[in-house]
N, C-alpha and C positions, 0 to 999 in steps of 0.2 A: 520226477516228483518224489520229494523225501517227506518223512513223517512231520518233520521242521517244519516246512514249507505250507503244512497244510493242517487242517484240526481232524479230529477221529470224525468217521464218516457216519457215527453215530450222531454226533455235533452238527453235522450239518442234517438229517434228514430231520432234528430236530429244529432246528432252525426254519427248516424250508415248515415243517406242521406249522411252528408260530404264524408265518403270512399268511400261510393259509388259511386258517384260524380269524387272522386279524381280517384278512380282504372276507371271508363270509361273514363278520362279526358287523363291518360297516355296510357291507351288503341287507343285513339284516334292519338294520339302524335308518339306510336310506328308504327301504321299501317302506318300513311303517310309518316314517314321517310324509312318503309320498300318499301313502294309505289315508292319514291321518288327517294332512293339511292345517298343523296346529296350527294359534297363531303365532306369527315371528316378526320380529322388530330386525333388521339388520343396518350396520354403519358401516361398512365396509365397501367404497365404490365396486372392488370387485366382489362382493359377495350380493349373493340373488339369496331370496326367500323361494324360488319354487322350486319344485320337489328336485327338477335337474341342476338347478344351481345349488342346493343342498347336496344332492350326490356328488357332484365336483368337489366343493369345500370340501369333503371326507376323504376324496380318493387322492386328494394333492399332495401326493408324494414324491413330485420328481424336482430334482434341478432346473432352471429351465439358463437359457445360454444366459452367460455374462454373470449368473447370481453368484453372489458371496457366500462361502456354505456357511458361515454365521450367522447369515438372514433368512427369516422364516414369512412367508407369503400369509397375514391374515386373514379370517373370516371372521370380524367383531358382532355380534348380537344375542339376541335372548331367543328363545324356543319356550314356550308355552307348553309343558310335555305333560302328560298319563302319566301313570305307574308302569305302563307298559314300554313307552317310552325312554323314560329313566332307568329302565332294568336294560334296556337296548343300548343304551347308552352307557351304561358299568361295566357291559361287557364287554363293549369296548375297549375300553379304557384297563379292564384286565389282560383282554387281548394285547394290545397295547407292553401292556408290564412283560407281557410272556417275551412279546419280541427281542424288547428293550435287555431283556437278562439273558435270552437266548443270545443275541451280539455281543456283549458284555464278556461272555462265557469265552468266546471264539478267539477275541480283541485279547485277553489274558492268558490265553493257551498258545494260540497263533496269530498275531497282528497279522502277520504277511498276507493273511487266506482274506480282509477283511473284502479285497475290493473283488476277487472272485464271485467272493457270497454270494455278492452286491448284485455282483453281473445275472448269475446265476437265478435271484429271485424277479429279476425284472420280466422273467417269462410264465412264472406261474400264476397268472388269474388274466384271464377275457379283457377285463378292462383295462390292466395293466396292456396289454398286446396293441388294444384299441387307441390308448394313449401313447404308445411309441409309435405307430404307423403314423397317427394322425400329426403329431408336435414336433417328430424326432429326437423326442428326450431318452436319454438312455441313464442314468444315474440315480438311482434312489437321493431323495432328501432324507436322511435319518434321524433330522430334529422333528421332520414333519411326520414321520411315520411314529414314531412312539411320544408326541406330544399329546397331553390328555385333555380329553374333553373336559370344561370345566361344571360342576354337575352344584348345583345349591342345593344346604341340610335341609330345607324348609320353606315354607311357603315365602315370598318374599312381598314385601307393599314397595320398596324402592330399592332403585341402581343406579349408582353414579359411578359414571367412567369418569377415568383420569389418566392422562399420561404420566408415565413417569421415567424420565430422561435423564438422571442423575445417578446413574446407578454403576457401581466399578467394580470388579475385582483387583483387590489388592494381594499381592503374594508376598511375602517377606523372604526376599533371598540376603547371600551374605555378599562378600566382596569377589571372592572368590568365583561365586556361580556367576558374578556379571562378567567378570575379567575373563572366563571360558566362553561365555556367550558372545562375548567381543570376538574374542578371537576366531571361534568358527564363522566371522565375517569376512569382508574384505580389506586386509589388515594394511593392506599399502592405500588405502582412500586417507585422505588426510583429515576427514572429520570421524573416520574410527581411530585414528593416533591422536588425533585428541582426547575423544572419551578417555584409552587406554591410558592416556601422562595422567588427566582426571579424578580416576579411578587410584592411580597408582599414590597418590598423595591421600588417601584415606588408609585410617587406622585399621587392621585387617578384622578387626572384632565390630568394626560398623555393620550394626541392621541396614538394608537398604531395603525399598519395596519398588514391587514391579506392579503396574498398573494397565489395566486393561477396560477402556470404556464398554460397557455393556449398551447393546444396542436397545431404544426407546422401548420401554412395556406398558400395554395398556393393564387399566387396574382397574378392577370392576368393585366396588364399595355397597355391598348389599344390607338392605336393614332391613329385618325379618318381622313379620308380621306378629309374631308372636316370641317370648325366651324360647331360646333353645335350651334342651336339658342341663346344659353348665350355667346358663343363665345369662350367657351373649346374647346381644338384639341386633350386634351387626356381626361383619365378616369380610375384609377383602381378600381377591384373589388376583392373580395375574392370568389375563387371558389372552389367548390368541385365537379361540375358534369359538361359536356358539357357547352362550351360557345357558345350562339347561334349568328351569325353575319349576319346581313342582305346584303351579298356581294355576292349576286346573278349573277349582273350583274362584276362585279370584279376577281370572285373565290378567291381562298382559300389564305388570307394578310399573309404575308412575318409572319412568326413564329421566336422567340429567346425559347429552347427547355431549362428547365433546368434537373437538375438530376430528376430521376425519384422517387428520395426520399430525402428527408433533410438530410443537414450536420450534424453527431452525434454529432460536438462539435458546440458552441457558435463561431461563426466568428465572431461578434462584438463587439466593445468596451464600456465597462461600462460608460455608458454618465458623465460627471463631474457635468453636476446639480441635478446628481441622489438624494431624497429624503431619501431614507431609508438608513440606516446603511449596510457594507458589509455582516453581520453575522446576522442569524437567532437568536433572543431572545428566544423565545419557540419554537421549533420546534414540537414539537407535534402539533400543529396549525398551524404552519407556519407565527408566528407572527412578525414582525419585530418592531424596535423602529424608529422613524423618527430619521433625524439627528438635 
């Protein structure tokens, strides 16, 4: 074991405070919502409104077999919260930030150490222990550990979820970063020597872009009961876990519900100042030619 292979052991004791932090911070968060019994709306077939299906949604942070580490397991709904509540709930969410930077840290000092860590934090908290015995999961989710609660500025009268499916990253690479990304493929398949002749007959100063579909997000659309201090009366967010509304005194804002899953096809129209070309240039990349 060399100093390379692994991050300062300072780095890591600091990392492991973060979980621990983070697991008593949601620990904190489920008790008083089981205390509480606010009221909660949820959409999500797997998500429960009672207090143990609320501790679940919080502590789901594992892989579970066959998942795609891009995809993150929802909990869509509204929470009804206190002050006490929403303070329980920030803290999280700072818990949360500490972990997220504490990783971040390790990933840019030592990538190599990332899945030791990994290994490492799956034994420090009770429930984390409870949940390996019980599922046989053994791998941290890391979208699902540092995703944030989504928390409303202000008292809210309405929510309207919406899917939203159309969503990409685009990266702009040159000719060159594709013609390398080719190559560390399987260069003797005859539809990578295709790409590669393709490729070869572009100008070497061509932008191309690589594109990447982002998996379906729900969008939560709130219209506040009152201006907020800039003088907004709405707000959307992208959510995947409870939405927390400080509508204590109101109860639970008028909901627009949508499906409980995204539409399989594209309902939208291909914009007319769309950039890129209809057709994939490489697809083994996903590279497309601008227009």
């Amino acid at each position: 074991m060399t100093v390379s292979d692994y991050p300062a052991y300072h780095l890591m004791q600091h990392l492991e405070r973060c979980f621990d932090d983070l697991m008593a911070a949601l620990d904190v968060l489920a008790t008083q919502y089981a205390t509480q019994c606010p009221p909660t709306w949820m959409l999500s077939p797997m998500a429960d409104s009672s207090p143990d299906g609320f501790r679940t949604a919080l502590f789901d942070v594992w892989h579970q077999t066959g998942q795609d580490g891009r995809e993150t397991r929802n909990y869509l709904g509204i929470v009804v919260a206190n002050e006490a509540l929403i303070d329980a709930a920030r803290n999280v969410n700072a818990a949360k930030d500490a972990f997220h930077a504490g990783l971040q840290k390790i990933k840019s000092t030592t990538p190599k150490a990332l899945s030791d860590t990994k290994a490492q934090l799956t034994t420090r908290h009770p429930d984390v222990n409870q949940v390996l015995r019980k599922e046989g999961l053994a791998r941290l989710h890391l979208k699902q550990c540092w995703r944030q609660l989504p928390i409303a500025d202000a008292e809210v009268a309405k929510v309207r979820f919406a899917w939203y499916q159309s969503g990409r990253s685009i990266k702009r690479i040159t000719v060159r970063d594709a013609e390398q990304k080719l190559l560390r493929l399987d260069t003797d398949a005859p539809h990578i020597k295709i790409q590669l002749r393709r490729l070869a007959g572009l100008p070497s100063e061509e932008p191309l872009a690589q594109v990447q579909t982002q998996a379906p997000l729900m969008r939560a659309n709130l219209f506040f009961s009152h201006p907020l201090a800039d003088g907004h009366t709405r707000r959307a967010l992208n959510v995947s876990m409870p939405l927390f509304v400080p509508n204590e005194r109101l109860g639970m804002p008028d909901i627009k519900a949508p499906p409980t899953h995204p539409q399989p096809q594209r309902t939208r129209a291909t914009r007319s100042d769309e950039k890129l070309e209809s057709e994939v240039f490489l697809p083994s990349l996903r590279v497309y030619r601008y227009r």
